[in-house]
C-alpha positions in Angstrom: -7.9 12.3 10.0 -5.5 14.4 12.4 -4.8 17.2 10.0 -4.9 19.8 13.1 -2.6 17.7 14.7 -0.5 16.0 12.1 0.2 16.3 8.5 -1.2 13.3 6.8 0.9 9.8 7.4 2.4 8.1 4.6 4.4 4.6 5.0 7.6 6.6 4.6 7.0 8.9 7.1 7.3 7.9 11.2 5.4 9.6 14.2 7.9 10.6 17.6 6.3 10.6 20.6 6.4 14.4 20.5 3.2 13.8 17.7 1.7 11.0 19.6 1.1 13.0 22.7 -0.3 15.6 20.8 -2.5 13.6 19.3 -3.7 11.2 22.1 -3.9 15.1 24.0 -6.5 16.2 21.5 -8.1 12.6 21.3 -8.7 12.5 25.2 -9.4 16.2 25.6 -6.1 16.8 28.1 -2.6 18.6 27.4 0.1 17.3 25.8 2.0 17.5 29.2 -0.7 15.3 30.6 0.0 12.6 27.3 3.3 12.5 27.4 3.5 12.0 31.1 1.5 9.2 30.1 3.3 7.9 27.3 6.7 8.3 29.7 4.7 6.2 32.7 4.4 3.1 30.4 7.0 2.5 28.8 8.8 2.3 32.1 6.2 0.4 33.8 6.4 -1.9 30.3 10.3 -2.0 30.9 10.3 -2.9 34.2 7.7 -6.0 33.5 10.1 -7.1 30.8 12.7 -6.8 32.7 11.2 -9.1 35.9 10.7 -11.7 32.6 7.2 -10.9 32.1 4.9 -9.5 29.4 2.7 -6.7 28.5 -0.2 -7.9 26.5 -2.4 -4.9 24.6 -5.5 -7.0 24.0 -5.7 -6.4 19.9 -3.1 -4.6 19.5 0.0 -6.9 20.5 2.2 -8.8 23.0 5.4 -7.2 24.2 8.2 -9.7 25.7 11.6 -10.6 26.0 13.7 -13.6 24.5 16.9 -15.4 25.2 18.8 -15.3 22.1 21.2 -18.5 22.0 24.9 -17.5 21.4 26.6 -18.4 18.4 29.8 -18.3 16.7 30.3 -15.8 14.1 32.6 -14.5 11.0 34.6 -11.2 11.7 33.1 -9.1 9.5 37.0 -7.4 8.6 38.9 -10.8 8.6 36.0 -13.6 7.5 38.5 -15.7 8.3 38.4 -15.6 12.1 34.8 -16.4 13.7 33.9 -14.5 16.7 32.4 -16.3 20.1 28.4 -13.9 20.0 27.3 -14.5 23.6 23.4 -15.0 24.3 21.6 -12.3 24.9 18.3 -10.7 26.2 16.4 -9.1 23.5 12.6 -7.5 23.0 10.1 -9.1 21.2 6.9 -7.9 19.5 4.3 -10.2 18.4 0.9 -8.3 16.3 -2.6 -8.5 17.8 -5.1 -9.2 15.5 -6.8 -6.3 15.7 -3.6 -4.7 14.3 -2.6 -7.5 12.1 -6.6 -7.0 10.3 -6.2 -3.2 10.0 -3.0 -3.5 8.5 -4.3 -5.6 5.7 -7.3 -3.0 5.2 -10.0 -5.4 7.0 -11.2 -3.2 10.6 
């Protein structure tokens, strides 16, 4: 589909946002400057939404957002047995649009 652009994707395989840009750059008609610019802009505009608590919603493609993990005890992984006190935590979540979740399973 991209074979200018990229050699042909495989589930082994990952793109970085080197490949991305170039891609969306040829896609939109701009440089990859321009793209990656672009690409830089949100993902700090996404990180500062989920950092104020809220959530970045990409209508069919997925919801972005970040959860409270609970604390809990745990085992030391070199002495099982001592437990360790695992304090709560802020972590990011990703939850599939179904736009994605559909193309995935070979329906769109």
């Amino acid at each position: 589909m991209y074979s200018s652009v990229r050699k042909k994707f495989t589930a082994r395989e990952s793109m970085n946002k080197a490949e991305l840009s170039n891609i969306l750059a040829s896609k939109v008609g701009t440089t990859r400057q321009v793209a990656e610019k672009f690409l830089n802009e949100f993902v700090d505009v996404a990180i500062a939404e989920l950092k104020k608590g809220g959530e970045v919603t990409l209508v069919g493609f997925g919801t972005f957002s970040a959860r409270q993990r609970k604390g809990r005890v745990g085992v030391h992984p070199r002495n099982p047995k001592q437990s360790i006190d695992m304090p709560s935590v802020v972590v990011p979540k990703f939850k599939a649009g179904k736009r994605l979740k559909d193309a995935l399973k070979g329906r769109a």
